[in-house]
Backbone as a chain_set.jsonl record, in Angstrom:
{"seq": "XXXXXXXXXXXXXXXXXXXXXXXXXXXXXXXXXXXXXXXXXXXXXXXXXXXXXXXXXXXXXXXXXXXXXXXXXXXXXXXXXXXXXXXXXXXXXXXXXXXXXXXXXXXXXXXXXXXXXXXXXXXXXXXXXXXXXXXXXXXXXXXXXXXXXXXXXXXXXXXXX", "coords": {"N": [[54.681, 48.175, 26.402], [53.919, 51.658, 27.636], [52.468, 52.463, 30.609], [49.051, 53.879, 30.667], [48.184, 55.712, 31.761], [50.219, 57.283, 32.649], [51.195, 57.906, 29.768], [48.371, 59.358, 29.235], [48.972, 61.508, 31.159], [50.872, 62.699, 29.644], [49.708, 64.781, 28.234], [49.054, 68.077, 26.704], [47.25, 70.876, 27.242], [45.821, 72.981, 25.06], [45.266, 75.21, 25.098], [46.851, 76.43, 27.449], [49.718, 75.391, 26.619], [51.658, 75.389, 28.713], [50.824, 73.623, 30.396], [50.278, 70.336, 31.705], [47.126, 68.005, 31.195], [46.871, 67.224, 33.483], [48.064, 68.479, 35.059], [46.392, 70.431, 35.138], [44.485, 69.626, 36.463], [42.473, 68.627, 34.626], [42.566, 66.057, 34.569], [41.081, 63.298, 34.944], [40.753, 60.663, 35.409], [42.251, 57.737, 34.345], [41.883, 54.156, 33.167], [42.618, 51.21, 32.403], [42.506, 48.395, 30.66], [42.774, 45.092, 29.092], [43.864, 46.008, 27.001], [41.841, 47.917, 26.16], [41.411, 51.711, 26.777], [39.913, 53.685, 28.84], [39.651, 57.25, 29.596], [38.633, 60.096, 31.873], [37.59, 63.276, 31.359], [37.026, 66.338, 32.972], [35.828, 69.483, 31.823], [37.248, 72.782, 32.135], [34.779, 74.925, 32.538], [31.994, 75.313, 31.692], [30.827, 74.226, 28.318], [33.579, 74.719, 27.426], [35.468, 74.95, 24.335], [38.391, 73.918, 24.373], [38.113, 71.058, 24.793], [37.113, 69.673, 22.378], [40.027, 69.115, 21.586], [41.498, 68.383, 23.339], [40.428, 66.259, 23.663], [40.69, 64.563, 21.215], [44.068, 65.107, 21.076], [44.667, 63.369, 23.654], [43.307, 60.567, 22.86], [45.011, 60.689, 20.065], [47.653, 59.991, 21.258], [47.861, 57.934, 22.939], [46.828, 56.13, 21.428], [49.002, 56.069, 19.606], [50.412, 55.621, 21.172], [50.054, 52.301, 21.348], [48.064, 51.715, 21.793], [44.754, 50.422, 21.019], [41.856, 50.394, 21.752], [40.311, 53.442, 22.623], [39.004, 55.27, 24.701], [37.003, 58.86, 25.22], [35.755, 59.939, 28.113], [33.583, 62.649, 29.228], [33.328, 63.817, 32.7], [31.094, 65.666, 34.412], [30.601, 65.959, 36.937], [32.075, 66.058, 39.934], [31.803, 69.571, 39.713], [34.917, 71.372, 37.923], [37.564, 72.532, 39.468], [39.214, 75.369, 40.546], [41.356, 75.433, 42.229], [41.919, 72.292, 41.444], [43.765, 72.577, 39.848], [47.546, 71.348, 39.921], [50.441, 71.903, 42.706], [52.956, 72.362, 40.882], [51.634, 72.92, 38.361], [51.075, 75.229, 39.139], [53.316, 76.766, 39.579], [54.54, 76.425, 37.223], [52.577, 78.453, 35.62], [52.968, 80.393, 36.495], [55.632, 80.514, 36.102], [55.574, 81.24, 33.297], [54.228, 83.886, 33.295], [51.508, 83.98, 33.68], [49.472, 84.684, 35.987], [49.063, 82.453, 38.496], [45.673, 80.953, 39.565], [44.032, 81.875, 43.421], [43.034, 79.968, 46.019], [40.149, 78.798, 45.355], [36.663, 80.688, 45.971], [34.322, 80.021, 48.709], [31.777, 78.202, 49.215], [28.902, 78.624, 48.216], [27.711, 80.947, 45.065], [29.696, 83.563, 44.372], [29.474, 86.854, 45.004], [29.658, 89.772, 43.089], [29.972, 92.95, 44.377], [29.497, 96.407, 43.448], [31.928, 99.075, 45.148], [32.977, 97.05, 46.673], [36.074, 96.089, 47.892], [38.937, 95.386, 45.499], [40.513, 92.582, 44.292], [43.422, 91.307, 45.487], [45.791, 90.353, 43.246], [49.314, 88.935, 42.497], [51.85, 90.703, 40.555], [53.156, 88.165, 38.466], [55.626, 88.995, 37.114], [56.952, 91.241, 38.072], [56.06, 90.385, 40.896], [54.78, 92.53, 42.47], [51.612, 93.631, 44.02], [50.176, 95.347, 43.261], [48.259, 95.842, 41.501], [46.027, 95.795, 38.274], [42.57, 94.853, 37.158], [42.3, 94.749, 33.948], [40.435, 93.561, 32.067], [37.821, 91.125, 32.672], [37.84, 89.054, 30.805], [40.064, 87.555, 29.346], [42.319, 86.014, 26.51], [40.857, 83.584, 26.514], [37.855, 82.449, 28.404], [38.84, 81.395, 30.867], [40.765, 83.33, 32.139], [41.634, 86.281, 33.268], [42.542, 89.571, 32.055], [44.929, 91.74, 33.281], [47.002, 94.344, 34.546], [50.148, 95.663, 35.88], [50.771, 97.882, 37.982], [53.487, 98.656, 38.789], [55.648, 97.462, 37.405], [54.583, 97.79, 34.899], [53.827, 96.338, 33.238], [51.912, 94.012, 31.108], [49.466, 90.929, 32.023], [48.135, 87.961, 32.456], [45.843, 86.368, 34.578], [44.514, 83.489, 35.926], [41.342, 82.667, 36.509], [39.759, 82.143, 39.478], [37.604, 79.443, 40.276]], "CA": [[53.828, 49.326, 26.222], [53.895, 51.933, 28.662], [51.274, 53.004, 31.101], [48.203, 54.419, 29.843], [48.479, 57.182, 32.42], [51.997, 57.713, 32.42], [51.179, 58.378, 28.342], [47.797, 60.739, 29.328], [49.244, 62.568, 31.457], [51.953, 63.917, 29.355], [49.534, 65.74, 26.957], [49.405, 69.631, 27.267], [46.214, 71.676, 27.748], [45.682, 73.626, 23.882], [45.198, 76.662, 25.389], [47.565, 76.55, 28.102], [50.331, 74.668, 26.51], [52.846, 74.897, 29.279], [50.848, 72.492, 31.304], [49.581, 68.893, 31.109], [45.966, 68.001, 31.313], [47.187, 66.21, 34.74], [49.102, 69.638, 36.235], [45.376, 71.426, 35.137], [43.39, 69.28, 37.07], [41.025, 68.248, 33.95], [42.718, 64.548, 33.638], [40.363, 62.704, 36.067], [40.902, 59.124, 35.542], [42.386, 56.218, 33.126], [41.454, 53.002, 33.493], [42.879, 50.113, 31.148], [41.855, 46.67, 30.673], [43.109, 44.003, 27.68], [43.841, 47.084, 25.776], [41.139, 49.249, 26.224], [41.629, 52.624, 27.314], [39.284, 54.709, 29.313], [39.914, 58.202, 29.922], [38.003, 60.597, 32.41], [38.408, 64.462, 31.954], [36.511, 67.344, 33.413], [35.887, 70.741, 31.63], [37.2, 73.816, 33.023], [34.299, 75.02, 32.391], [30.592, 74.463, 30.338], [31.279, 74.525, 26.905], [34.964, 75.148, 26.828], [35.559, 74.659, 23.551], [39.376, 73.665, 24.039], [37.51, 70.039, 25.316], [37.369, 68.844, 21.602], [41.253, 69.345, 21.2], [42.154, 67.825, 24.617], [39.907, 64.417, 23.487], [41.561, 64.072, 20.283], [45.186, 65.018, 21.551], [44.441, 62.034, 24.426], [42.917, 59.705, 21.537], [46.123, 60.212, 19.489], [48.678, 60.012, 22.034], [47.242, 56.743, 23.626], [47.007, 55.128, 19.702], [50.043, 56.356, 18.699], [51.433, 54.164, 22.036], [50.159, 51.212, 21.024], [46.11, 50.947, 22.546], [43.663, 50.36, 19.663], [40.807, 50.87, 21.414], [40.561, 54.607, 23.511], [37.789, 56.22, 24.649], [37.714, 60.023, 26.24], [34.517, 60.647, 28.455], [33.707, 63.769, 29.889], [32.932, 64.673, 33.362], [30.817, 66.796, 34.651], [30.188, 66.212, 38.456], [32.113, 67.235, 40.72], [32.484, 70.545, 38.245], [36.125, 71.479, 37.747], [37.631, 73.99, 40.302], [40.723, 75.929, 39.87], [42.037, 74.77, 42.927], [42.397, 71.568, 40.813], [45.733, 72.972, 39.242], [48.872, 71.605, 40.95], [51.361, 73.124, 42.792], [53.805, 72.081, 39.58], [50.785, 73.912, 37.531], [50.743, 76.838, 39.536], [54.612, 77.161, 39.112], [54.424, 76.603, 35.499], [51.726, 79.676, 35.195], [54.027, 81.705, 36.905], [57.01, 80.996, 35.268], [55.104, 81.493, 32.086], [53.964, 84.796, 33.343], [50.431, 84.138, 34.296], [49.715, 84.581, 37.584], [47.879, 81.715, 39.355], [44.82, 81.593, 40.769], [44.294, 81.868, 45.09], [41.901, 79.29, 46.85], [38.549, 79.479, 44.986], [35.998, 80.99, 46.729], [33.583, 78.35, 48.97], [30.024, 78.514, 50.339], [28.089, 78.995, 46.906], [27.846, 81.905, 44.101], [30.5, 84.829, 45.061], [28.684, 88.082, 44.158], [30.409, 91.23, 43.194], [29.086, 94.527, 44.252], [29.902, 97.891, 43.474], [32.465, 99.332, 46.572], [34.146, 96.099, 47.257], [37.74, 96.293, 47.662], [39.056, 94.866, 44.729], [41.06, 91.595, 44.846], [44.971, 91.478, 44.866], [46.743, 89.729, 42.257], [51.141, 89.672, 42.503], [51.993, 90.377, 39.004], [54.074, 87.05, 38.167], [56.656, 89.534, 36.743], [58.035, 91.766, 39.173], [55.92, 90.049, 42.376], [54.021, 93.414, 43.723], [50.941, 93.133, 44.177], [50.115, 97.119, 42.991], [47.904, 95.136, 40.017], [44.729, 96.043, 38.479], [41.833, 94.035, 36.423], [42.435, 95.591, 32.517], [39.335, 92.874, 31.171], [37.508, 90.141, 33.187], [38.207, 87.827, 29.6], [41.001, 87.697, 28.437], [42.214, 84.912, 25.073], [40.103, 82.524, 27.134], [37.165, 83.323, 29.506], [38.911, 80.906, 32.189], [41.596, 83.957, 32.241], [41.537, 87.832, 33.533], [43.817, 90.338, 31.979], [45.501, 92.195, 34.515], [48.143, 95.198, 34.198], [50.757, 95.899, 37.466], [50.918, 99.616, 37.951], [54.625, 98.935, 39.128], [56.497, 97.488, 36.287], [53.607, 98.358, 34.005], [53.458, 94.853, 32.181], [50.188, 93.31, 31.374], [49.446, 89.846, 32.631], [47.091, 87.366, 32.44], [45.596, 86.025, 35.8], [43.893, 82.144, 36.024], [40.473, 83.196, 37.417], [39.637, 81.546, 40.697], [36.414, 79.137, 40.33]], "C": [[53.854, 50.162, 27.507], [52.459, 52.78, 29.157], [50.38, 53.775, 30.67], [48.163, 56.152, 30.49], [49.431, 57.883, 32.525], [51.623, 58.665, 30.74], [49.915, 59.95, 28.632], [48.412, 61.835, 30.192], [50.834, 63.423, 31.084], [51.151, 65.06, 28.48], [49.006, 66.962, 27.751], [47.763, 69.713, 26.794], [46.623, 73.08, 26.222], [46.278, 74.79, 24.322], [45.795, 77.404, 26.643], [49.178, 75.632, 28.377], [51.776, 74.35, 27.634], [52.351, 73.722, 30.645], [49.775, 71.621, 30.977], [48.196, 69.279, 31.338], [45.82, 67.478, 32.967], [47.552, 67.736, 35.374], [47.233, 70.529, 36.148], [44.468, 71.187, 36.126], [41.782, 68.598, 36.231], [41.489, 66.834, 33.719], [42.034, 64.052, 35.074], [40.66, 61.089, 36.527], [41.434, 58.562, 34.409], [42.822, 55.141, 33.716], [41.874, 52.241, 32.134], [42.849, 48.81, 31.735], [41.785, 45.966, 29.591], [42.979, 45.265, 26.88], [43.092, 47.755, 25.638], [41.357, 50.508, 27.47], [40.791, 53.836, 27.794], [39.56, 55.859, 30.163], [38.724, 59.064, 30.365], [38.658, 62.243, 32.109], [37.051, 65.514, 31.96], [36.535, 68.852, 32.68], [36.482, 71.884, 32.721], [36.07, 74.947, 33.129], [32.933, 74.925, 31.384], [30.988, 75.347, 29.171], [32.524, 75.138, 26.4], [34.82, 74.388, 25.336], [37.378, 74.263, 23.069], [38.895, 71.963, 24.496], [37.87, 68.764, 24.108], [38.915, 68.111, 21.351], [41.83, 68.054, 22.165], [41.719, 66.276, 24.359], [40.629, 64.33, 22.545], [43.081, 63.79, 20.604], [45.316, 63.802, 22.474], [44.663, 61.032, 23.592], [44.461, 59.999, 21.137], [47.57, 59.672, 20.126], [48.532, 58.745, 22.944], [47.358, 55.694, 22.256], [48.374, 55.566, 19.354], [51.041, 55.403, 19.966], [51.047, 52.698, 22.049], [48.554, 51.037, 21.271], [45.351, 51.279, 21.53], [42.655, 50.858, 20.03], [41.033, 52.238, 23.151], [39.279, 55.086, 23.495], [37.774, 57.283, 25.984], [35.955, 59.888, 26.817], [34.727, 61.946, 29.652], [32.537, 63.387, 31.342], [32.434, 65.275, 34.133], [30.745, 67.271, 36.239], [31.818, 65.306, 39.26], [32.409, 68.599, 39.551], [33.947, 70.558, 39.063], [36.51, 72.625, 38.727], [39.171, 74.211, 40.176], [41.628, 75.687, 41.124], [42.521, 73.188, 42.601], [44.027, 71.183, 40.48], [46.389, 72.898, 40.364], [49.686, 72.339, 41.148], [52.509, 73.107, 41.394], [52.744, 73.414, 38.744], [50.879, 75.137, 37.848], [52.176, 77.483, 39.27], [54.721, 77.474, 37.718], [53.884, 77.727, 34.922], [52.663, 80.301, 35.493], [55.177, 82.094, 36.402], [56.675, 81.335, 33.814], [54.587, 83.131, 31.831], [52.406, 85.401, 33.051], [50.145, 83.883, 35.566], [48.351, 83.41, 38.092], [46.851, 81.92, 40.159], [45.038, 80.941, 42.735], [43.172, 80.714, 45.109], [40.59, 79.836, 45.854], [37.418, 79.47, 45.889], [34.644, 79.613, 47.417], [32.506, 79.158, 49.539], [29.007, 78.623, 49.452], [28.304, 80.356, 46.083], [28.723, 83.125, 45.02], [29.522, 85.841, 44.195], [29.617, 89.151, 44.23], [29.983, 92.151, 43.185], [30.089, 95.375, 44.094], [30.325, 98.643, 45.187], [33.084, 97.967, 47.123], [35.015, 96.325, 46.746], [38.084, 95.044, 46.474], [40.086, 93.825, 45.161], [42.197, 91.356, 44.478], [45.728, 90.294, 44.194], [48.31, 90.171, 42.117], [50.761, 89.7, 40.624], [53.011, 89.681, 39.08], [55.579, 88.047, 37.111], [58.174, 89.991, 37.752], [57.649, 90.928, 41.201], [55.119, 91.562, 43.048], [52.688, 93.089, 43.082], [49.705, 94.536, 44.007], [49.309, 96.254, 41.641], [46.303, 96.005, 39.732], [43.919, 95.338, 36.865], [41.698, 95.069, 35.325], [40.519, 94.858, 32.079], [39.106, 91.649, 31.915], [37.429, 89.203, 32.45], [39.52, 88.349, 29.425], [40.933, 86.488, 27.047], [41.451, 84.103, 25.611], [39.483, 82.971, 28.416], [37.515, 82.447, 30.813], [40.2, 82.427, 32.952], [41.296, 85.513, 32.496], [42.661, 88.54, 32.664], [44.084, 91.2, 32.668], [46.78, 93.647, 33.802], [48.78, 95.861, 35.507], [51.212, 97.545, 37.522], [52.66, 99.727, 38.649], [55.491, 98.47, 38.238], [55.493, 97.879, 34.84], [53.202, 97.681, 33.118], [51.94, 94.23, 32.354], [50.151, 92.172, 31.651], [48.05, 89.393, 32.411], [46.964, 86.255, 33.369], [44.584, 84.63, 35.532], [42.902, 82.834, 37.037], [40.353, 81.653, 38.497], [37.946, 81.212, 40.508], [36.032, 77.77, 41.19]], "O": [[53.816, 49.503, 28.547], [51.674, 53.446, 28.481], [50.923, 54.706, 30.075], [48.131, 57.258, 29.951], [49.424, 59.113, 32.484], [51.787, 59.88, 30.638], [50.21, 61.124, 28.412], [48.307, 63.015, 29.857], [51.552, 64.214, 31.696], [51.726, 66.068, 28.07], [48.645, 67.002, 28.927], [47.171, 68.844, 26.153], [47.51, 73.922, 26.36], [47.383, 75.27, 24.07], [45.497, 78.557, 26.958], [49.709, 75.295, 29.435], [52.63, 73.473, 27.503], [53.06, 73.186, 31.497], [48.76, 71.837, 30.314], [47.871, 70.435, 31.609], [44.729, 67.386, 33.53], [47.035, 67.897, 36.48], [46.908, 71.198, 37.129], [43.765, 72.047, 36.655], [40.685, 68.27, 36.683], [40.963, 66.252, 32.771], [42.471, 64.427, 36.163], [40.745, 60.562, 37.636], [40.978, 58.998, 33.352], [43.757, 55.011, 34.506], [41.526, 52.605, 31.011], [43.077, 48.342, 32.851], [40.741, 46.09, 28.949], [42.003, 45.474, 26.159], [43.41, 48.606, 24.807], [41.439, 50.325, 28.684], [40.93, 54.919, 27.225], [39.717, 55.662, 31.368], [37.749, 59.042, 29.615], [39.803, 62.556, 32.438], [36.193, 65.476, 31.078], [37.496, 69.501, 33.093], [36.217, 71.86, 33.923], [36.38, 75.931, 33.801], [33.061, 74.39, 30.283], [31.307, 76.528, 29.041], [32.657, 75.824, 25.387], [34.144, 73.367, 25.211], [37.749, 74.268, 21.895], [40.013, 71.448, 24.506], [38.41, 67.67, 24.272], [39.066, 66.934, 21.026], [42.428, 67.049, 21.782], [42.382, 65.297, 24.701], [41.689, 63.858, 22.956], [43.52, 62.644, 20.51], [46.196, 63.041, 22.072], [45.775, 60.535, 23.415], [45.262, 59.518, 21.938], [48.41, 59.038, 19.487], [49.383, 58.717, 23.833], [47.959, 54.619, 22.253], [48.682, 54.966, 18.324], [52.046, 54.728, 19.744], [51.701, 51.915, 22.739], [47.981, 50.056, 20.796], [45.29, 52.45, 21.154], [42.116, 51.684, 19.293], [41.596, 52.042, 24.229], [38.575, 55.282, 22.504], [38.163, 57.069, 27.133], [35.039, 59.759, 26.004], [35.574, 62.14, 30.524], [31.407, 62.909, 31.248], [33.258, 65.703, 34.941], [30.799, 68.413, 36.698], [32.325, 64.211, 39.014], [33.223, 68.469, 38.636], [34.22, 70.102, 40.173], [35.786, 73.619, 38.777], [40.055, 73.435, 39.812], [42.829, 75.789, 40.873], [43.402, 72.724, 43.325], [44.883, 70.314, 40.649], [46.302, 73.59, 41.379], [49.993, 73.275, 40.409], [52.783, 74.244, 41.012], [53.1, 74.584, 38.605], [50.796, 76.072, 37.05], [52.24, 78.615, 38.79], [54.946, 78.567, 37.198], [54.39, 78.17, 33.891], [53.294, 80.858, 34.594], [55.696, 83.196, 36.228], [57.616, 81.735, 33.127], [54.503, 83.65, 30.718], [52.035, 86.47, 32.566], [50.567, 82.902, 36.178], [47.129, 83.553, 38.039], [46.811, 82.675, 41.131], [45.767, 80.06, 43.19], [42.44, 80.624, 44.123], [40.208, 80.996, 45.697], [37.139, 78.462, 46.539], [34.219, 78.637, 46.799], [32.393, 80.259, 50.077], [27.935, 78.752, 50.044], [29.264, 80.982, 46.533], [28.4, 83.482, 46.153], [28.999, 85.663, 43.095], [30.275, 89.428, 45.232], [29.482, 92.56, 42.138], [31.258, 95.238, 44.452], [29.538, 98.771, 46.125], [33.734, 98.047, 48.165], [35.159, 96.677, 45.575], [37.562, 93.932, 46.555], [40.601, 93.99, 46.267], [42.376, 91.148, 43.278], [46.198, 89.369, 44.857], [48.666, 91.297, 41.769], [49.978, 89.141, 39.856], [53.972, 90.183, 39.664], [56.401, 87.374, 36.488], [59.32, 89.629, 38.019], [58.364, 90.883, 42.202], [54.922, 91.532, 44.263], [52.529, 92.501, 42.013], [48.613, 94.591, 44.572], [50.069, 96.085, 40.687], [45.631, 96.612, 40.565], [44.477, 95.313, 35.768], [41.116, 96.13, 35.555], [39.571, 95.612, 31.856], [40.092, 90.913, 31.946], [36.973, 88.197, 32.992], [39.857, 89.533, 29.386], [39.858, 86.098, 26.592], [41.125, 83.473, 24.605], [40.059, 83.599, 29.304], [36.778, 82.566, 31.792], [40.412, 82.454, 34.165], [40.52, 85.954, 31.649], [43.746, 87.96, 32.626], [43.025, 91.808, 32.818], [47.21, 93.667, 32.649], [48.046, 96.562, 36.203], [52.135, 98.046, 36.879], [53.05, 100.843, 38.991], [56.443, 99.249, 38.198], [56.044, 98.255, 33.805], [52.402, 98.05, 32.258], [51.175, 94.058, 33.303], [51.349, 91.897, 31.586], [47.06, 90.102, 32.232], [47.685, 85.266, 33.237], [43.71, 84.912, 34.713], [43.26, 83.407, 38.066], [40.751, 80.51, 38.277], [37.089, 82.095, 40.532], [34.86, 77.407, 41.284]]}, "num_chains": 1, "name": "protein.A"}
């Protein structure tokens, strides 16, 4: 049978299928013992609702290698930070043509006022850095949509939390 972690961390992230749950930073732990399989994973945020997907996908992919009994728990402390995502992950966004997020901000709540310089994003296309925030959601509120005023492609940016 092979490793229980070796097996979780091949499964992909729903809503960011080009990378594992391991490259995201939400696979926290698995622990096995006479066949039971305990899995640790972290939201990318409260009440993602890609959470259910990611326990089942685990669950089947753990039973379907041989471990009868699996169980996913979530979480919550330390919360999830987007500095999480490996450098592999951050490649993967990029070559996918979302641009990774920078260092997430430290010291407590970032506030955004009106007159701050806005914050530069390369567009993972061409690389300048001429970008500008289209929608602070994009398909998923962990994501910005973005559009590079130099090749003129839209993009979708991994917010920084």
């Amino acid at each position: 049978m092979v490793n229980a972690l070796a097996i979780a961390g091949t499964v992909t992230d729903p809503e960011l299928p080009m990378l594992t749950l391991a490259d995201l930073g939400v696979l926290r732990e698995v622990s096995e013992e006479d066949g039971r399989v305990v899995v640790s994973i972290t939201p990318t945020y409260s009440g993602c609702p890609a959470m259910d997907t990611m326990r089942d996908d685990l669950e089947h992919a753990l039973r379907d290698a041989g471990y009868t009994e699996v169980e996913v728990r979530t979480v919550l402390h330390p919360a999830w930070s987007s500095d999480w995502i490996s450098d592999e992950g951050k490649r993967k966004l990029a070559e996918s043509g979302i641009a990774p997020p920078a260092a997430a901000p430290r010291g407590g709540p970032v506030l955004l006022t009106l007159g701050a310089p806005p914050r530069k994003v390369a567009c993972p296309r061409c690389g300048s850095d001429d970008t500008e925030e289209v929608s602070r959601f994009s398909a998923t509120a962990c994501k910005a949509l973005r559009r590079c005023r130099s090749c003129l492609e839209p993009f979708e940016h991994v917010k920084e939390i």
